[in-house]
N, CA, C and O atoms as a GROMACS GRO file, in nm:
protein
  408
    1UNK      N    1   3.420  18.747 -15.048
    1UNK     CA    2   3.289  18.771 -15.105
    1UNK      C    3   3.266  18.667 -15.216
    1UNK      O    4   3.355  18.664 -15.301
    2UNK      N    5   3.178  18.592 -15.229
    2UNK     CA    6   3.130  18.476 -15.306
    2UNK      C    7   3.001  18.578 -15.419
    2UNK      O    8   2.907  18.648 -15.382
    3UNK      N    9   3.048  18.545 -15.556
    3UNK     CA   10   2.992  18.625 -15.670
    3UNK      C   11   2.890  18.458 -15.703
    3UNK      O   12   2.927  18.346 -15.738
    4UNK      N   13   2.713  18.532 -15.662
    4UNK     CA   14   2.679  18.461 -15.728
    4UNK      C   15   2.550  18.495 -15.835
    4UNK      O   16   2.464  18.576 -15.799
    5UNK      N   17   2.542  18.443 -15.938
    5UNK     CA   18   2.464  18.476 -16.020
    5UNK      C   19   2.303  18.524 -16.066
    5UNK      O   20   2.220  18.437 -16.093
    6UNK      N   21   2.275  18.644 -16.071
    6UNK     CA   22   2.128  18.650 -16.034
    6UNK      C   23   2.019  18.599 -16.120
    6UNK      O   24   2.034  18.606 -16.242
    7UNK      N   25   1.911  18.547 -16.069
    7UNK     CA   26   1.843  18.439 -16.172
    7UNK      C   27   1.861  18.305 -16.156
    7UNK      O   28   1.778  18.222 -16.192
    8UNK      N   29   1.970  18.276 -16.100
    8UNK     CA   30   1.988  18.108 -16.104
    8UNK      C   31   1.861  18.071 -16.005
    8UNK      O   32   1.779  18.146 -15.952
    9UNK      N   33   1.881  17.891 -15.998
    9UNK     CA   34   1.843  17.817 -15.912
    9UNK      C   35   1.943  17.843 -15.807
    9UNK      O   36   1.889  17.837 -15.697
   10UNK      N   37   2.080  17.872 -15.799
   10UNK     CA   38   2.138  17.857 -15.692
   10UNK      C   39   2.131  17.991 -15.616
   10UNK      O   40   2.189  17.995 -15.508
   11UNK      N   41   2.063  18.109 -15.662
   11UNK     CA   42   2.050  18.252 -15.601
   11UNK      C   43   1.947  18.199 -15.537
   11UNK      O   44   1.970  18.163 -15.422
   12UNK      N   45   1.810  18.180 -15.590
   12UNK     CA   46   1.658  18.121 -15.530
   12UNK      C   47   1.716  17.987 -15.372
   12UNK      O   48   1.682  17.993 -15.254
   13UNK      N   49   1.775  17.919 -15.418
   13UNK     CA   50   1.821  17.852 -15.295
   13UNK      C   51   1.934  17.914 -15.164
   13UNK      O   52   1.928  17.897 -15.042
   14UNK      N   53   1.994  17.958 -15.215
   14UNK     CA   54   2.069  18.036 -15.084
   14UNK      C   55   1.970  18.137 -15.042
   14UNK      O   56   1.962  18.154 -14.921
   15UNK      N   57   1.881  18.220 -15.128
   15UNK     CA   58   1.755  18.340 -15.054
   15UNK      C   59   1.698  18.176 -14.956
   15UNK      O   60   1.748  18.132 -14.853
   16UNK      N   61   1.625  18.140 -15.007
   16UNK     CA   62   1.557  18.045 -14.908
   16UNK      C   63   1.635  18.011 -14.766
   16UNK      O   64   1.585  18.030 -14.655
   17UNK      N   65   1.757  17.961 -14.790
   17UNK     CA   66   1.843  17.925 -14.674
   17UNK      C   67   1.913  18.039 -14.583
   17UNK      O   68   1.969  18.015 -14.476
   18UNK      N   69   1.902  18.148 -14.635
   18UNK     CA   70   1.898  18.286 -14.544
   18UNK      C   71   1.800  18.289 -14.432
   18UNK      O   72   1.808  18.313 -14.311
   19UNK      N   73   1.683  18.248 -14.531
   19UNK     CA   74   1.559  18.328 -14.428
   19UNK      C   75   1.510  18.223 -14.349
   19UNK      O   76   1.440  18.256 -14.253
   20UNK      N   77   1.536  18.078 -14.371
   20UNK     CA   78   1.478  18.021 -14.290
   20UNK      C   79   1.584  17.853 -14.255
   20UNK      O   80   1.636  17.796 -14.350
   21UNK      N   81   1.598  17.798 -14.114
   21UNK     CA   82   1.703  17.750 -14.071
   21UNK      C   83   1.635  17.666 -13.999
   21UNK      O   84   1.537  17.736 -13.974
   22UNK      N   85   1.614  17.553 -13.940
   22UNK     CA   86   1.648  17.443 -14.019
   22UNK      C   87   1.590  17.412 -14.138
   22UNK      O   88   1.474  17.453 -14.150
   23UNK      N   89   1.648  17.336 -14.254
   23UNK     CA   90   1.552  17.324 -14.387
   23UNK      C   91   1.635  17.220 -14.454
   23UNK      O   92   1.757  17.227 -14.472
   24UNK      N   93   1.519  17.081 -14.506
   24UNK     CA   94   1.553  16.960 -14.558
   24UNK      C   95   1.542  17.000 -14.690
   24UNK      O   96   1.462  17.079 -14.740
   25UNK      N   97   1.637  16.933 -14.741
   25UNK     CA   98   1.564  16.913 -14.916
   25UNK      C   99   1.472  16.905 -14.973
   25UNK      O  100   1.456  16.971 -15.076
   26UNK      N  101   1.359  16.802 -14.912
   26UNK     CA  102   1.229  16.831 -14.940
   26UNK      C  103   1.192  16.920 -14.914
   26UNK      O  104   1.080  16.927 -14.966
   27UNK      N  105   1.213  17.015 -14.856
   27UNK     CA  106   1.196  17.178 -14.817
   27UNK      C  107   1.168  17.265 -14.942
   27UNK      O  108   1.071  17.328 -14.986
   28UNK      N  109   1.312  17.239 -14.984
   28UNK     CA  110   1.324  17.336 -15.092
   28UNK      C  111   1.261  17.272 -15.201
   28UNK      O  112   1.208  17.355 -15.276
   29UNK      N  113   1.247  17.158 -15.238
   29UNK     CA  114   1.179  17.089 -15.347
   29UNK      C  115   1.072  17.121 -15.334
   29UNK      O  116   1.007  17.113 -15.439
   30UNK      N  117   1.026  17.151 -15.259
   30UNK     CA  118   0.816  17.206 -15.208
   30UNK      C  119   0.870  17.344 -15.240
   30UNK      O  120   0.810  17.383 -15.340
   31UNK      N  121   0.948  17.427 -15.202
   31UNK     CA  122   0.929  17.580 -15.266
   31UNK      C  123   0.935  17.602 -15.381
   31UNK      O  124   0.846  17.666 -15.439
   32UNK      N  125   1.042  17.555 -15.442
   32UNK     CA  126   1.108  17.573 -15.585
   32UNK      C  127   1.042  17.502 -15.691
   32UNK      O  128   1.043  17.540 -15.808
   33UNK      N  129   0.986  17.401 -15.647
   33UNK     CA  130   0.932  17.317 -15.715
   33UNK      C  131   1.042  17.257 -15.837
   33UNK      O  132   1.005  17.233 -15.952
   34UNK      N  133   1.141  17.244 -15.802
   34UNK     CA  134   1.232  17.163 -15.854
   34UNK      C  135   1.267  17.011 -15.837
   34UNK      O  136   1.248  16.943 -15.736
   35UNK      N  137   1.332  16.962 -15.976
   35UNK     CA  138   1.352  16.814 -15.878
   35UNK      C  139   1.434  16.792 -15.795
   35UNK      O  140   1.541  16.852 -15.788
   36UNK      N  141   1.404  16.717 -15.733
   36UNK     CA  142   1.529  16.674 -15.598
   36UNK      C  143   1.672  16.646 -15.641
   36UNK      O  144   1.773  16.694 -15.588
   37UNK      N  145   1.668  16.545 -15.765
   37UNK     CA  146   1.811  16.532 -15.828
   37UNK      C  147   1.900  16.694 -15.887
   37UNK      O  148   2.017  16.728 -15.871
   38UNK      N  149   1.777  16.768 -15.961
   38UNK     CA  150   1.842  16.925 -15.960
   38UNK      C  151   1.970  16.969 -15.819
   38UNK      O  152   2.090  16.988 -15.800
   39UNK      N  153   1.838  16.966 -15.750
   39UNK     CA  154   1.848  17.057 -15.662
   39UNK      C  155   1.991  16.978 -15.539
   39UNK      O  156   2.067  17.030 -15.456
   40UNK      N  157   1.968  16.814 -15.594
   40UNK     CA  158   2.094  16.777 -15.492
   40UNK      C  159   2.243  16.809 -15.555
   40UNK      O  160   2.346  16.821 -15.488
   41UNK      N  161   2.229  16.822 -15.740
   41UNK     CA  162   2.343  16.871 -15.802
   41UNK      C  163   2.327  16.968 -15.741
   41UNK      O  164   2.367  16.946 -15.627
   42UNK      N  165   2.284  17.084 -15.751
   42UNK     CA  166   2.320  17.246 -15.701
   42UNK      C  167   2.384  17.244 -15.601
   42UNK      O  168   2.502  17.277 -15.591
   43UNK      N  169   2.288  17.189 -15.483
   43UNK     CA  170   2.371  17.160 -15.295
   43UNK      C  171   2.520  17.137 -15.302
   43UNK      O  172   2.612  17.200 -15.249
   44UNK      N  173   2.521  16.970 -15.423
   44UNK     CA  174   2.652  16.932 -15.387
   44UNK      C  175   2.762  17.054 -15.447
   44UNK      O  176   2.854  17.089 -15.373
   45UNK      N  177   2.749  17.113 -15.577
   45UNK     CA  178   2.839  17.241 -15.613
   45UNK      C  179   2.826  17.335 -15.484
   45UNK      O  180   2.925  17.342 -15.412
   46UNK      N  181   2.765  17.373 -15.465
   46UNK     CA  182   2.768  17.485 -15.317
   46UNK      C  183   2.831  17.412 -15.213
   46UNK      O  184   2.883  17.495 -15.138
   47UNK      N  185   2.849  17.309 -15.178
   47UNK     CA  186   2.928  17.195 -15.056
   47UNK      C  187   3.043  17.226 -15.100
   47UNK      O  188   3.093  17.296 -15.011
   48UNK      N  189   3.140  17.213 -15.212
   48UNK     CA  190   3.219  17.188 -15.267
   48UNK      C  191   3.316  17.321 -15.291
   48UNK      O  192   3.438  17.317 -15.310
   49UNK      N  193   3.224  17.448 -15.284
   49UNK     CA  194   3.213  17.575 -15.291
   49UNK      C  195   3.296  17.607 -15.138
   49UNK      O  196   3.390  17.684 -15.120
   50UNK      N  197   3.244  17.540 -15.063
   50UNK     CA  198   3.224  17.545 -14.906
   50UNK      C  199   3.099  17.676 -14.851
   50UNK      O  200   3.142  17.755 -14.768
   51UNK      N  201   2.954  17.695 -14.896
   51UNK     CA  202   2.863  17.736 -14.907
   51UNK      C  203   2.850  17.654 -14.806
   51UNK      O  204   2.929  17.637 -14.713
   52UNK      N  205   2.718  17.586 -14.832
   52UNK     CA  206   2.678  17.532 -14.776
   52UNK      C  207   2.732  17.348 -14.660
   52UNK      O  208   2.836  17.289 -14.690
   53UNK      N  209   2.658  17.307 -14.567
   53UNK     CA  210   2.708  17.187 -14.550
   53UNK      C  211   2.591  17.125 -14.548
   53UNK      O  212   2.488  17.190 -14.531
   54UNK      N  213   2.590  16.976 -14.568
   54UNK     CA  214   2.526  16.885 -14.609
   54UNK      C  215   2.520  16.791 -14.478
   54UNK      O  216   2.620  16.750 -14.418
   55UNK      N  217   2.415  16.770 -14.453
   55UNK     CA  218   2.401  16.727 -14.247
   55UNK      C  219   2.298  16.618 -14.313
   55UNK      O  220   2.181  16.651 -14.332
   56UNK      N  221   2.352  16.474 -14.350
   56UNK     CA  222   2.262  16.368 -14.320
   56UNK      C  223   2.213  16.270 -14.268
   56UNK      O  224   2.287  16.195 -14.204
   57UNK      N  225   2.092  16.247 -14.279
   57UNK     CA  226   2.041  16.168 -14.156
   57UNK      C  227   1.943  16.087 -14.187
   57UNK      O  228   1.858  16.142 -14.257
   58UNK      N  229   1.916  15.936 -14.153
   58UNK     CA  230   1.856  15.864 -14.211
   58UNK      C  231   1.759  15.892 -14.308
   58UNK      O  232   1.791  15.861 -14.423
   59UNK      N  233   1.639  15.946 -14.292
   59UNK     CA  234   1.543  15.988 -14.396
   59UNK      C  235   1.547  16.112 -14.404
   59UNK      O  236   1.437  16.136 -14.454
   60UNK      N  237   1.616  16.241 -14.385
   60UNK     CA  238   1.630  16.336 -14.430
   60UNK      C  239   1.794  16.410 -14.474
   60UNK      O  240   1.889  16.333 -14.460
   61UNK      N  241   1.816  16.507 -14.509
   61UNK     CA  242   1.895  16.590 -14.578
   61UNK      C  243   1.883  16.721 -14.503
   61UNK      O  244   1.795  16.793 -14.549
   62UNK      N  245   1.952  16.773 -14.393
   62UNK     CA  246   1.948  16.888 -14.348
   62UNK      C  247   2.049  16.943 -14.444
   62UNK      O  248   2.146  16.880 -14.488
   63UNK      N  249   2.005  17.104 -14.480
   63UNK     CA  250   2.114  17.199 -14.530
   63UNK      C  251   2.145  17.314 -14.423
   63UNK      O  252   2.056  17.380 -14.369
   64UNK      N  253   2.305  17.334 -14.394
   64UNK     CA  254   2.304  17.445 -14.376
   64UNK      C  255   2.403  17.568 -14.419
   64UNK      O  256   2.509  17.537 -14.472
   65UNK      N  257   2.383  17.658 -14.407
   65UNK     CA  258   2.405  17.771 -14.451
   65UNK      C  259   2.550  17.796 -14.384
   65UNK      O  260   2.556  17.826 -14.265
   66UNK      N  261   2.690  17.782 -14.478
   66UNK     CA  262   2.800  17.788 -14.347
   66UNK      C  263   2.860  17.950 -14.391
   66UNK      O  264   2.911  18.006 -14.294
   67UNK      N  265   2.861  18.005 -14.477
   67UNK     CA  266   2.908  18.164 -14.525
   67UNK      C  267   2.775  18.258 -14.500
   67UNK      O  268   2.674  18.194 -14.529
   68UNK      N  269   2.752  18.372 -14.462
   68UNK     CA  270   2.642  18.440 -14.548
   68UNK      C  271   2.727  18.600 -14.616
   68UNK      O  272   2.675  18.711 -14.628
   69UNK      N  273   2.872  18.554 -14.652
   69UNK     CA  274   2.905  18.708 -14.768
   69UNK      C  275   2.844  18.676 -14.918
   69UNK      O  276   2.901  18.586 -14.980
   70UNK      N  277   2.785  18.712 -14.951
   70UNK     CA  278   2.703  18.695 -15.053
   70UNK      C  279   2.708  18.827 -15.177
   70UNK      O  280   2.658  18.937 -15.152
   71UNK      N  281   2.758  18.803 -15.274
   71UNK     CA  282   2.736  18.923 -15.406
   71UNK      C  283   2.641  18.865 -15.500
   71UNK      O  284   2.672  18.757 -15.552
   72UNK      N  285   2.524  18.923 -15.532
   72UNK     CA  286   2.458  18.863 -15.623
   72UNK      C  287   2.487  18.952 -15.796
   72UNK      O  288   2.476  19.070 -15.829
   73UNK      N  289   2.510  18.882 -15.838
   73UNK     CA  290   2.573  19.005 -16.003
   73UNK      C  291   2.488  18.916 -16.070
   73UNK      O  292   2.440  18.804 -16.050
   74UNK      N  293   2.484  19.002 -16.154
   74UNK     CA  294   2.388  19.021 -16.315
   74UNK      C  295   2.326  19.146 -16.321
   74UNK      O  296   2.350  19.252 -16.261
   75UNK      N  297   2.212  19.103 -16.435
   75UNK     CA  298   2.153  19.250 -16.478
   75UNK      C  299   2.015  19.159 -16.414
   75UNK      O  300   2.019  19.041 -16.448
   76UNK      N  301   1.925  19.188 -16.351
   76UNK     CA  302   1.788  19.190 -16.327
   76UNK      C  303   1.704  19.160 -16.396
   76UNK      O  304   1.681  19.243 -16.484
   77UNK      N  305   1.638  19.065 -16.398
   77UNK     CA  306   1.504  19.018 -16.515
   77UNK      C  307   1.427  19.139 -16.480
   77UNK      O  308   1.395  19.165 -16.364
   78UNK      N  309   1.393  19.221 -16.595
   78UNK     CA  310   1.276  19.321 -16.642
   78UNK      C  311   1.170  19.273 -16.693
   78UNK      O  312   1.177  19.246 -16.813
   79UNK      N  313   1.003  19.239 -16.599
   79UNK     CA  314   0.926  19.208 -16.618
   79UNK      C  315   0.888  19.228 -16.713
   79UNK      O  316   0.909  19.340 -16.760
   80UNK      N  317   0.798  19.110 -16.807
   80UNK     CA  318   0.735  19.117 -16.942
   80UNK      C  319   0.693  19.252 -16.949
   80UNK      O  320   0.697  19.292 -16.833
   81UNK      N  321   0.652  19.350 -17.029
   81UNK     CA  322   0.592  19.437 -17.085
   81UNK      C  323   0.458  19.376 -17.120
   81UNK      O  324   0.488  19.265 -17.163
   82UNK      N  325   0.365  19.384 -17.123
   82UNK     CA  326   0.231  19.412 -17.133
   82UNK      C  327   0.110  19.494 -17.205
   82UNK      O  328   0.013  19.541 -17.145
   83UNK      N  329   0.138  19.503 -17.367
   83UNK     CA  330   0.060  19.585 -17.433
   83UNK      C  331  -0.117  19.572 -17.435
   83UNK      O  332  -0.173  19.496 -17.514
   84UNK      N  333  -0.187  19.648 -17.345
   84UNK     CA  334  -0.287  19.665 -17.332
   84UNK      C  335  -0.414  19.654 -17.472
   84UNK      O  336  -0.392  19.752 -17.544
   85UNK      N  337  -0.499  19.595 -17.514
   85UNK     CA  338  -0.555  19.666 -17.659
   85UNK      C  339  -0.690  19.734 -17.562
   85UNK      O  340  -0.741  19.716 -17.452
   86UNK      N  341  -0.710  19.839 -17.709
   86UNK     CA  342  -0.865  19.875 -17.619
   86UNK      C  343  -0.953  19.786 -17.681
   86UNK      O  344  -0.919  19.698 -17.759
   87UNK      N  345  -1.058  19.809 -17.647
   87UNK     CA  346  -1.217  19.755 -17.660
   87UNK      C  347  -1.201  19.736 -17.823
   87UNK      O  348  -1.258  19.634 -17.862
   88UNK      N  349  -1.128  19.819 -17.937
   88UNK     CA  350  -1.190  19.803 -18.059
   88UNK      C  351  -1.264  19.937 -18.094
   88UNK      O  352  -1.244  19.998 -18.199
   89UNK      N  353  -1.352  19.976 -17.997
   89UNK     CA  354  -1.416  20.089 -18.087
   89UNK      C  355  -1.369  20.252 -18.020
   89UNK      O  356  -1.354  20.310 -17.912
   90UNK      N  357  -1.362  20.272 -18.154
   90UNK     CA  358  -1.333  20.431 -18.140
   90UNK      C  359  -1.441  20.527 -18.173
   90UNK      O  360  -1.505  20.528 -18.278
   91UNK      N  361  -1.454  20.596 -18.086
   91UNK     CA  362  -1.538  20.672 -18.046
   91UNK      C  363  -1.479  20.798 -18.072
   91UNK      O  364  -1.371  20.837 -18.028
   92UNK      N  365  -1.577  20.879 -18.167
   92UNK     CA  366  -1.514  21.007 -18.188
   92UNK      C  367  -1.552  21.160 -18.134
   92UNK      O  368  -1.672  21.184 -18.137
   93UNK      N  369  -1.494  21.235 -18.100
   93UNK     CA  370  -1.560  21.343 -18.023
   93UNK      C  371  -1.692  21.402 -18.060
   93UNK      O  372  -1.793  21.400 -17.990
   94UNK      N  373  -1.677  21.455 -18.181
   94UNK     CA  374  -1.812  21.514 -18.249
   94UNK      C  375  -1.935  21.382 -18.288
   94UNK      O  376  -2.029  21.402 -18.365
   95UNK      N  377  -1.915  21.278 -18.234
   95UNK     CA  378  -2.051  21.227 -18.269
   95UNK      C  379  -2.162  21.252 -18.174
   95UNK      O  380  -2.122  21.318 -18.078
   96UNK      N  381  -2.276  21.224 -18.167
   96UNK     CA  382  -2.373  21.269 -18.102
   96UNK      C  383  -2.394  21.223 -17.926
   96UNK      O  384  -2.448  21.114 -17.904
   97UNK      N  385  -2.367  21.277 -17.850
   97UNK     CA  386  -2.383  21.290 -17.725
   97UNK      C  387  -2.559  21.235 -17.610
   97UNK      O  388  -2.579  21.204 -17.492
   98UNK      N  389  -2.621  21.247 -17.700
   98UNK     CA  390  -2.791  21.284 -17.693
   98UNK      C  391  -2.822  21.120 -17.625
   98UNK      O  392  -2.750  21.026 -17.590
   99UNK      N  393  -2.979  21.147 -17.630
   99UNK     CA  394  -3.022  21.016 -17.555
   99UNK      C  395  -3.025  20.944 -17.722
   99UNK      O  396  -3.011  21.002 -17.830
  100UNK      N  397  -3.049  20.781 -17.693
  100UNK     CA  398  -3.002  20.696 -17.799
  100UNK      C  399  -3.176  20.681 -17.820
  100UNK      O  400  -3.189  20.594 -17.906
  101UNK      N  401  -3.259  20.710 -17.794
  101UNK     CA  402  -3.423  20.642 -17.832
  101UNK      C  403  -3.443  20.820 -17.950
  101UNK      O  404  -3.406  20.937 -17.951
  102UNK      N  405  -3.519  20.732 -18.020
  102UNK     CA  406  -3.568  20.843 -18.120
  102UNK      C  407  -3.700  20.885 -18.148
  102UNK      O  408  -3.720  20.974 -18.231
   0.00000   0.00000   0.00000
């Protein structure tokens, strides 16, 4: 079982290479929107890992996917919180209900 970290760039790239087969580098550089030099450090640590293999070919970079036992650990990013304001005015029960013309 390969422990890998949740949140990384390298969790976001192995999800990608799960779900979809064949896939160039420029692949993932269009999803992630990362740079290519990033993203070829990450590959080459995961090659090295024996993760992934590295299939190249004149103008492209095939990746593929050679394990899929996968542990993803951490604690979960908990979406921002979001404190709402109201409008500003407070409106109180007992004020007058009635039509507003006089």
């Amino acid at each position: 079982m390969i422990e890998i970290k949740s949140g990384t760039d390298e969790e976001q790239i192995i999800k990608i290479l799960q779900k979809s087969y064949p896939i160039t580098v420029s692949d993932i550089e269009e999803k992630l929107h990362i740079s290519r030099d990033k993203i070829l450090r990450i590959l080459q640590k995961l090659q090295v890992k024996g993760i992934i293999q590295l299939e190249p070919l004149p103008n492209k970079i095939y990746v593929r996917l050679k394990r899929n036992d996968f542990k993803f650990i951490g604690k979960k990013r908990q979406r921002k919180f979001v404190k709402h304001h109201s409008s500003g005015k407070n409106y109180k029960s007992d004020e007058y209900d009635g039509i507003m013309y006089s």
